[in-house]
N, C-alpha and C positions, 0 to 999 in steps of 0.2 A: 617250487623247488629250487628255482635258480635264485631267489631271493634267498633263502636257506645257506645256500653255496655261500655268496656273497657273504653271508652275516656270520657265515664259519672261518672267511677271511679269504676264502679260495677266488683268484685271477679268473679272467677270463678266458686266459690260455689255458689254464690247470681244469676251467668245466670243458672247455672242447676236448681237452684231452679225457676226462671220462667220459663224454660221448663219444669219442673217438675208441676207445678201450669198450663200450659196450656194442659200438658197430662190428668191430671187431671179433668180437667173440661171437657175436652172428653172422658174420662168413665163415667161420671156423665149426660152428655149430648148427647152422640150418638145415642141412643135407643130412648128416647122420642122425640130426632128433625127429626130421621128417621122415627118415627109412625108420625108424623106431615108430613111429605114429601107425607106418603102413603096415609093420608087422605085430605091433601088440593092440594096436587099435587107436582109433583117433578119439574115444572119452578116457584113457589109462593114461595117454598122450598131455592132455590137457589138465588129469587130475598131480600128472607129475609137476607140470609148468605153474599153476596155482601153488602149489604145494612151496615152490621155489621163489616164485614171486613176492606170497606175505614175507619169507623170510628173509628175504633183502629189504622191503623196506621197514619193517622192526629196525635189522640192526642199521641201515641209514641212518633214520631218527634220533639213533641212540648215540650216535658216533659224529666225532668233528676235526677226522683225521683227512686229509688228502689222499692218502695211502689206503686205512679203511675204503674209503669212498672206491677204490678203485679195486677190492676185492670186490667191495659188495655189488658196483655196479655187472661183475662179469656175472657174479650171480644172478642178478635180475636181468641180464640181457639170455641167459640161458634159459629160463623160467618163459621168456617170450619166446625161443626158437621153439619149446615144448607145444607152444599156443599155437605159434602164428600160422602152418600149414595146415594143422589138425584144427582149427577153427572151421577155416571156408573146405574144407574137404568132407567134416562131418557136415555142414549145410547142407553143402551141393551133392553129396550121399545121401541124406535123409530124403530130400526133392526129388531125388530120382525114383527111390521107393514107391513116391505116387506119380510117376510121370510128371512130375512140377519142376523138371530141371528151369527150364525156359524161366521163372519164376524168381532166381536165383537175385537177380538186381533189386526186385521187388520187394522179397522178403526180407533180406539182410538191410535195405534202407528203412525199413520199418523197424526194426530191432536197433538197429542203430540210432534210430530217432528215441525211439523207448529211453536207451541208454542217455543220450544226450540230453533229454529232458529231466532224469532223474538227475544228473550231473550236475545242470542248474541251480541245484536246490543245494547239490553238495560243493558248488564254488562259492556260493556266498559264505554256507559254514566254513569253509576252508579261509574264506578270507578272515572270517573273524578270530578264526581259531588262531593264524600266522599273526596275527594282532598281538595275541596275546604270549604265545612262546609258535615260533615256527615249526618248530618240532611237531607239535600236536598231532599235523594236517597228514602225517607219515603213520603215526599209529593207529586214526583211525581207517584209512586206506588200507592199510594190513588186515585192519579187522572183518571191513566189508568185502576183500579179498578172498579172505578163510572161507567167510558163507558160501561161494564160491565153490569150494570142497564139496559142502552138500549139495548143493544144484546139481553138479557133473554125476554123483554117483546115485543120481535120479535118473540118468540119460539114460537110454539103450543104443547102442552101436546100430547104424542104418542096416540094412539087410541086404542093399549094394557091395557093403564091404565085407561084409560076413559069408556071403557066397562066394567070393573070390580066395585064390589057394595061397593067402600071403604067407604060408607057412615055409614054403620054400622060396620063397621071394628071395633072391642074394642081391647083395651091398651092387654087384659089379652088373646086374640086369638095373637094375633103379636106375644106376648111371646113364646105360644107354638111354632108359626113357629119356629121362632130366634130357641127354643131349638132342635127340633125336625132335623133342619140341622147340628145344630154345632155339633152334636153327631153322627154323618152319618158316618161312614168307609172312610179313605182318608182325607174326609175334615178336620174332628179332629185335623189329623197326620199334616195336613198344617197348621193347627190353630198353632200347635207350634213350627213349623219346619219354616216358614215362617213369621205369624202374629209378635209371640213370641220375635223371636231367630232373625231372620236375620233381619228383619225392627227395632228392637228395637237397633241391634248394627251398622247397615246403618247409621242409624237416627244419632248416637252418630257420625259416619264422616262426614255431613254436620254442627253439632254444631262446633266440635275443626279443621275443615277446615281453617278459617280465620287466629287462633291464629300460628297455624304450617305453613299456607305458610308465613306468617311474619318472623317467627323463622327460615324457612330452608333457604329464599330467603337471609336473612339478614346475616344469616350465611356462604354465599358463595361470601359476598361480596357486594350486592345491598345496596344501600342508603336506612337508612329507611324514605327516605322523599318520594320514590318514591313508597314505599308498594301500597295503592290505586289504584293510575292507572294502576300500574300492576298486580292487584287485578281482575281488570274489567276486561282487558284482558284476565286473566287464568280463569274467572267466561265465557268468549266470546269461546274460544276451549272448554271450561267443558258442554256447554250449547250444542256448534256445536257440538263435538263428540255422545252426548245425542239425539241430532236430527238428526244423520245420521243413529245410531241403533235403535232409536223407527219408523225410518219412515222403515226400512226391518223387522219391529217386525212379520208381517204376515209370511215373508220369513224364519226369525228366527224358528220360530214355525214350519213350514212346514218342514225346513231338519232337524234340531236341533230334536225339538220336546221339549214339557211343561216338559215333564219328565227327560229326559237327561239336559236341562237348571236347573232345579231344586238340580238333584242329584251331580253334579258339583260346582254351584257357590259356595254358602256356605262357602266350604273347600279352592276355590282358593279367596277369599276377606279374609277371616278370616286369612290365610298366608301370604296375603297382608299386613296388619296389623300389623303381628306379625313382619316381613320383616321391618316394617317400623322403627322400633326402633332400628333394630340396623342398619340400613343404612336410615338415615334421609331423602336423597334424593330420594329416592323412595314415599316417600309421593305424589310428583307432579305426576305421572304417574296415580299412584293408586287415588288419587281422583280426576282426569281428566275423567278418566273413571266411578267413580262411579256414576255421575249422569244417565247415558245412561244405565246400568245396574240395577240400582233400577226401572226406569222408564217400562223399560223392562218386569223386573219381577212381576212390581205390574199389570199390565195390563195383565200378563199370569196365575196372583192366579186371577184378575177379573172374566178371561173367564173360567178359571176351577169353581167357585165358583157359578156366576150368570147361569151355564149349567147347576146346579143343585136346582134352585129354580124358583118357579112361580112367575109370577107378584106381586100375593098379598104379601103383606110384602116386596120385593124384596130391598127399600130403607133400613127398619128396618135390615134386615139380616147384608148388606154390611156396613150399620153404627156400627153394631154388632162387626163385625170384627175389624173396625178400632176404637171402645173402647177396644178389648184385646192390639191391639197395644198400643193404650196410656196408659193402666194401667201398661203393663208390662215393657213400657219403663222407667217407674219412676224409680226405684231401680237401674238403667244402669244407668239415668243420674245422680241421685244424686251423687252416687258410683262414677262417673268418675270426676264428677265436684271436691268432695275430694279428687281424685287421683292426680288429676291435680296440684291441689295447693301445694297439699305435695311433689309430684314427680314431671310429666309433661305431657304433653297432649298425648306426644307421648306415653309416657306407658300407659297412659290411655285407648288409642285406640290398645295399645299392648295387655291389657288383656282382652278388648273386643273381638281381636280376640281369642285368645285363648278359651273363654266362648265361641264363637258362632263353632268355628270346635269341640268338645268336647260334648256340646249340639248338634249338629245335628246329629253327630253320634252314639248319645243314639237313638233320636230321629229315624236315621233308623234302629236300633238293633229292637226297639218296632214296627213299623210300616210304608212302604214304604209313603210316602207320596201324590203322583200322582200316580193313578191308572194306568194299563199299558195298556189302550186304549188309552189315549193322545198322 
């Protein structure tokens, strides 16, 4: 996609500013489409967000306006507020129906492997397809999207949330939930040890991903005619490595444990980072694995986070969270997107890391993060 950008002639400033603009509209919209989740249901919830999604990236595709781009983005960034709460709250509702909350890491990294495996298959064609016109790789993703539709209106609502009286549920009760957790001991400490810090500097190496394997691969000699397909290919390992660790996510968890995965990663991505600048080559490595790593970790602040709240509200909560992600990511991207243009993407993501080891270790001066029953 950021090749796309590029080849429509848009700065590096001009993409952080649509990511900036679609973080955006997910502070502005995660809390209201999560109380929407809680009272019409969490598969209505999702069939909305599908619904919104294909059609943002049709009219992307189609479009090679700076300005388009930045309607369309708010579109598909509301398309995901519709998702993102009502995803793990229909899980962690359905689990509960059989007593299998506990289960919650387990089974979402299994699903998530699933996902990533099939993905493999679909970064290669995507690379070939961007070969050929970039556009393509946006129209099929809409189309596999659609299917989408009919999968959810297969589902049945858990029977957790269908017994509860969200019919009266009011905007200004959801609130206090949302507040009454994010101020809880522990969670806080994740809110910005995690929310914060690490997804908002994650987030920034899936954006300058594209522009640096360009720069490292070309720089050792590959043809830039052949960037694309070998695009798909490094997106086809980034996807499999991702689904081979989110499918031992339960195993992870079991010897590892939430708390040892936590008080680690941080410091060794964030050195990752920094490593990266000044041995350029080390990029491939490092964002090979980060997909399988984020994937990881958001599925073990899932289950730490949804073990601490009831059904009611449960969509609003988890939407909650992923509007501090998007507000706090704004000021990374912009930041980096200027960094970029004046320096390089690589330093960019050099002083991400540097912010994100530096920050966490305030973060555990003030407060452990994962309590030590995990």
């Amino acid at each position: 996609m950021y090749l796309f950008f590029l080849g429509q002639g848009l700065t590096f400033t001009q993409i952080a500013i649509l990511e900036a603009i679609y973080n955006l509209t997910t502070v502005l919209g995660e809390i209201p489409t999560g109380y929407v989740g809680d009272r019409v249901g969490r598969r209505n919830s999702l069939l909305i967000g599908t619904g919104l999604i294909t059609g943002a990236l049709v009219g992307i595709g189609l479009s090679s306006s700076f300005y388009t781009f930045a309607v369309l983005y708010t579109v598909w960034s509301m398309g995901y507020n519709f998702r993102s709460g009502s995803e793990d709250a229909w899980l962690y509702d359905t689990l509960t129906d059989t007593l299998s909350e506990s289960e919650f890491a387990h089974v979402r990294g299994r699903g998530e492997s699933v996902s990533l495996a099939v993905g493999a298959g679909a970064a290669i064609l995507g690379g070939y397809l961007g070969s050929i016109d970039l556009s393509l790789p946006w129209f099929v993703a809409a189309t596999v999207t659609a299917l989408g539709v009919v999968v959810l209106r297969r589902m049945d609502e858990p029977e957790a949330y269908q017994k509860t009286n969200t019919d009266v549920l009011r905007f200004d009760q959801i609130l206090g939930i949302v507040a009454d957790v994010l101020s809880r001991r522990n969670v806080r400490a994740l809110i910005l040890y995690y929310y914060v810090l690490y997804a908002a500097v994650t987030y920034l190496v899936f954006v300058f991903l594209q522009p640096i394997f360009e720069t490292v691969i070309v720089d050792i000699g590959v043809s830039p005619g052949l960037v694309e397909s070998l695009l798909g290919w490094f997106y086809a390992g980034y996807s499999l490595f991702g689904a081979v660790l989110s499918y031992y996510t339960g195993a992870i968890r079991e010897y590892v444990g939430i708390r040892t995965w936590f008080l680690v990663l941080p410091f060794a991505v964030g050195g990752a980072l920094i490593g990266m600048y000044f041995l350029p080559i080390l990029a491939l490595p490092t964002f090979l694995v980060a997909r399988g790593l984020a994937d990881v970790t958001r599925t073990f602040a899932g289950q730490y986070v949804n073990d601490r709240i009831e059904t009611v509200g449960r969509a609003t909560v988890l939407s909650a969270l992923a509007m501090v992600s998007g507000l706090t990511v704004i000021p990374f991207q912009l930041g980096s997107g200027v960094i970029s243009d004046l320096v390089s993407p690589l330093f960019a993501l050099a002083v991400a890391g540097v912010v994100l080891v530096a920050g966490s270790g305030l973060v555990l001066l003030w407060e452990v993060p994962i309590s030590a029953t995990q």
